[in-house]
N, C-alpha and C positions, 0 to 999 in steps of 0.2 A: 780807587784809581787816582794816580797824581801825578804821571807825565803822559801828555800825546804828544804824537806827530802830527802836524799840520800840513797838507796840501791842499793845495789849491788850483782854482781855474785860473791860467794865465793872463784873461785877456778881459775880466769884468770893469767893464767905463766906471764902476763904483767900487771900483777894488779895495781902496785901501779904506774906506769908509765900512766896508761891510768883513776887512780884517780886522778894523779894529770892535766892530760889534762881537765878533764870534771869539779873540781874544778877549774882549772883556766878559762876557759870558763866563767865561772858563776860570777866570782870574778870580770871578767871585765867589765860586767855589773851593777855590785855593790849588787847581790845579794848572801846574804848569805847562807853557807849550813851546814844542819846540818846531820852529817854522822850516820848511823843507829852504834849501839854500838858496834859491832863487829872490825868496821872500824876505829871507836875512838878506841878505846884498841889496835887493830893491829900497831897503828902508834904509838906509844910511843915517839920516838923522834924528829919524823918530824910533829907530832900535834902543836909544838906551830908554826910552819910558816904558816903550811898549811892551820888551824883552829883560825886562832888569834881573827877576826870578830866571830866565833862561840862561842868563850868562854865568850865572853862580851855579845852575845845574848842569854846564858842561864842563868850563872851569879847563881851558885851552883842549878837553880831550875832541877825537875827530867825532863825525856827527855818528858816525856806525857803530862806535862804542858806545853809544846812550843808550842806555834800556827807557823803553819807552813802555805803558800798559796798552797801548791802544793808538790807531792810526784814525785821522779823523780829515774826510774826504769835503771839502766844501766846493761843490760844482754842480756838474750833471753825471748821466754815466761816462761819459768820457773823461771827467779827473779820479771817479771812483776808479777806473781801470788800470788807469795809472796809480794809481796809490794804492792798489793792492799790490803789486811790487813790490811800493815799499813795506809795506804789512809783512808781504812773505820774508824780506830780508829781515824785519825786526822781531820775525815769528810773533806778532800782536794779530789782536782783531781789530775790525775795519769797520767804521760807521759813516755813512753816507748824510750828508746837507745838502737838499734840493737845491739849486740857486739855478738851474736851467730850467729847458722846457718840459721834456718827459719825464727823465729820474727814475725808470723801473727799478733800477735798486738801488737806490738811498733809502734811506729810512725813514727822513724826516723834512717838513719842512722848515725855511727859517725862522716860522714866528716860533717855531715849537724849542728853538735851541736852548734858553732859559731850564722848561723841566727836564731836557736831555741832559746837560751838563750836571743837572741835580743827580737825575739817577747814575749818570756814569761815577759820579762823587762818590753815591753811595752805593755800586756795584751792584746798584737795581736793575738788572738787565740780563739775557741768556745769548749764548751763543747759536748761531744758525750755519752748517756747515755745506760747506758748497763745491762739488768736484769740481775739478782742473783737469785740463788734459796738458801733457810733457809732448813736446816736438823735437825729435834727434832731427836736425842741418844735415848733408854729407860732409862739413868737417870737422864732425862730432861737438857741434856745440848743443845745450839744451834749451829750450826755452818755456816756459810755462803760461800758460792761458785759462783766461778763466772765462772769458765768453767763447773766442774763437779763435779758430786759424784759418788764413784765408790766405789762396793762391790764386792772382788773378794776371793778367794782362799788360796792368799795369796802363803806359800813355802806349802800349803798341795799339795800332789798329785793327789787327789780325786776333781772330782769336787762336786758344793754344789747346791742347790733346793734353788730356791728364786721363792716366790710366791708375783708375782708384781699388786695394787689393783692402779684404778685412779676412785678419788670420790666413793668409797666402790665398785667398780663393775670389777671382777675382770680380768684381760687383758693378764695372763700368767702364768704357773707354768715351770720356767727357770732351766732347770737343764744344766747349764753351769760352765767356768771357773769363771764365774763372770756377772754385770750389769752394766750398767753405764747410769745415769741419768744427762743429757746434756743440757745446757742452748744454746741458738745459737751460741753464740761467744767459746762456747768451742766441738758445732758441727765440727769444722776444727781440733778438738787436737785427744786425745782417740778415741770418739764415730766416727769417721772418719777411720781409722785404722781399728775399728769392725765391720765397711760397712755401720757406720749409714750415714742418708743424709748432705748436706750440704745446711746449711740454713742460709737465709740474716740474719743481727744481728738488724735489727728493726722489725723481724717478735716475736710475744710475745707467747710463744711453748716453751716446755719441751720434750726432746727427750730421749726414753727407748731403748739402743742397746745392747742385749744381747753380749755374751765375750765368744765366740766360743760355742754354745748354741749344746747340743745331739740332736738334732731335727733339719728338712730341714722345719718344720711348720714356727719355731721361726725367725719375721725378725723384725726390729727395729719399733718402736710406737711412733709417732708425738701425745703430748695429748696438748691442752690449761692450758697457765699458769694461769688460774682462778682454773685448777683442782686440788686437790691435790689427792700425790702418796702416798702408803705407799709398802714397799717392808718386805716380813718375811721371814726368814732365817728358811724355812721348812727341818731343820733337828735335828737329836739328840743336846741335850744341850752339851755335853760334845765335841761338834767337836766347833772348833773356825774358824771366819773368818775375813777379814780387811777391812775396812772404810776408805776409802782413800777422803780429799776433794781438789781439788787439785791440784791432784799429792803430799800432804805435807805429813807429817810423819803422816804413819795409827795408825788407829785405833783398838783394838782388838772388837771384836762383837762374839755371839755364837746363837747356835741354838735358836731358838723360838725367838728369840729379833725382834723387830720393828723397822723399822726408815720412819719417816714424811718428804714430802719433797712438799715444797710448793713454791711458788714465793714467793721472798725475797720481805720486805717492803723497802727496799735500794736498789738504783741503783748505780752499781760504774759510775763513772765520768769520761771519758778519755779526754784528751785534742789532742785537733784535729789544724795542721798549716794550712793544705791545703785539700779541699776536696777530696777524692780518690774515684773512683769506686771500690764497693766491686768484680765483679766478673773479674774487670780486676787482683786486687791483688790476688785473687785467681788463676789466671791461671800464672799468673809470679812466686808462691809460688809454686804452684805444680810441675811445672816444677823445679824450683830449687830440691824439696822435692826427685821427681823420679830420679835427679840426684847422 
């Protein structure tokens, strides 16, 4: 390995002191990195020490022409989920840096960065693949997720009628705050919180958890990801509601609109050091979580 991409959490009080730990990490193994833009522009005067190797590896081209080996997430899961975005656009795999509280899927913590940087050097490591679900918009845009999709409320104080279909046969009329359509690996985030299950991340399921649902009928819906969902927003046109994929910046959505949600043709890529039992990190995360 010898270029990542760097993302980061935006808002760490020790930010730039713990950039330059995880840049220098990397640097001593000789691999280069290249900062997502925000982080180049934030450094202004400490870019030419920090980034000297990076300037010579773009060399004026734009940042989406770099081939990079690997996308390297330093935060919690809320920058991993952002930065699998960028993973899929660089078609790289994604390695997670705990630097928050929970982290169910980062890989590592930060005192570990030192022998991670080793093995990514020396391509000590395998891949763990992970479904996606694809969301068609009604004006044909796409979008891709890797925890969830969620259709809520938003700041209305009404709740909204989603009429939830798998393969045209219909499975709910939801009159809740909201729905949330869960891939396994983001069964532990959201749909977890709204009482949905908790399912292995090699099992191949779409998970439907309604989001405090007016009805003791309504409980959450395990479907196959061969099926596809579609969710209608059965209310007046004039009420709006939000599309969140995510957790990213919503989406605005309104009455009668549709959204498609199918298993992604992409699977992200996580890079995995050491093998981990899934239900033991589960019960060490929960615990923490309940604390």
């Amino acid at each position: 390995m010898k270029v990542v991409f760097l993302v980061m959490h935006q808002s760490k009080p020790n930010g730039s002191e713990l950039l330059r730990q995880v840049v220098g990490s990397l640097h001593k193994v000789g691999i280069v990195v290249l900062p997502e833009p925000w982080i180049w522009e934030g450094m202004r005067g400490e870019a030419s020490s920090l980034f000297t190797a990076t300037r010579e590896t773009m060399r004026d081209k734009p940042w989406e022409e770099i081939a990079v080996d690997a996308v390297l997430s330093v935060g919690g899961d809320g920058t991993l989920l952002r930065a699998n975005q960028a993973a899929l656009g660089a078609q790289a795999p994604l390695l997670g840096i705990n630097v928050g509280h929970i982290g169910f899927l980062t890989e590592l913590e930060l005192e570990e960065l030192d022998v991670a940087c080793k093995r990514l050097q020396e391509d000590a490591f395998y891949l763990e693949p992970r479904m996606m679900l694809q969301a068609t918009l009604p004006d044909g845009q796409t979008l891709t997720a890797l925890n969830d999709v969620v259709i809520s409320r938003g700041g209305s104080a009404r709740l909204i009628a989603i009429k939830a279909s798998v393969d045209q046969e219909l499975v709910g009329r939801y009159i809740a705050d909201g729905l949330i359509v869960s891939t396994p690996t983001g069964s532990t985030g959201y749909s977890l919180s709204a009482g949905g299950p908790i399912v292995c991340p090699d099992v191949d399921c779409i998970v439907l958890s309604p989001i405090c649902a007016h009805s003791l009928q309504h409980r959450p819906v395990v479907s196959s990801s061969k099926q596809s969902i579609v969710l209608e927003l059965d209310f007046e046109p004039q009420r709006q509601a939000q599309l969140s994929i995510d957790g990213q910046e919503p989406i605005l959505i309104q009455g009668g609109h549709k959204i498609t949600i199918v298993r992604s043709p992409q699977d992200a890529q996580f890079i995995r050091l050491e093998p981990k039992g899934f239900f033991q990190l589960i019960r060490y995360k929960l615990t923490e979580w309940s604390c």
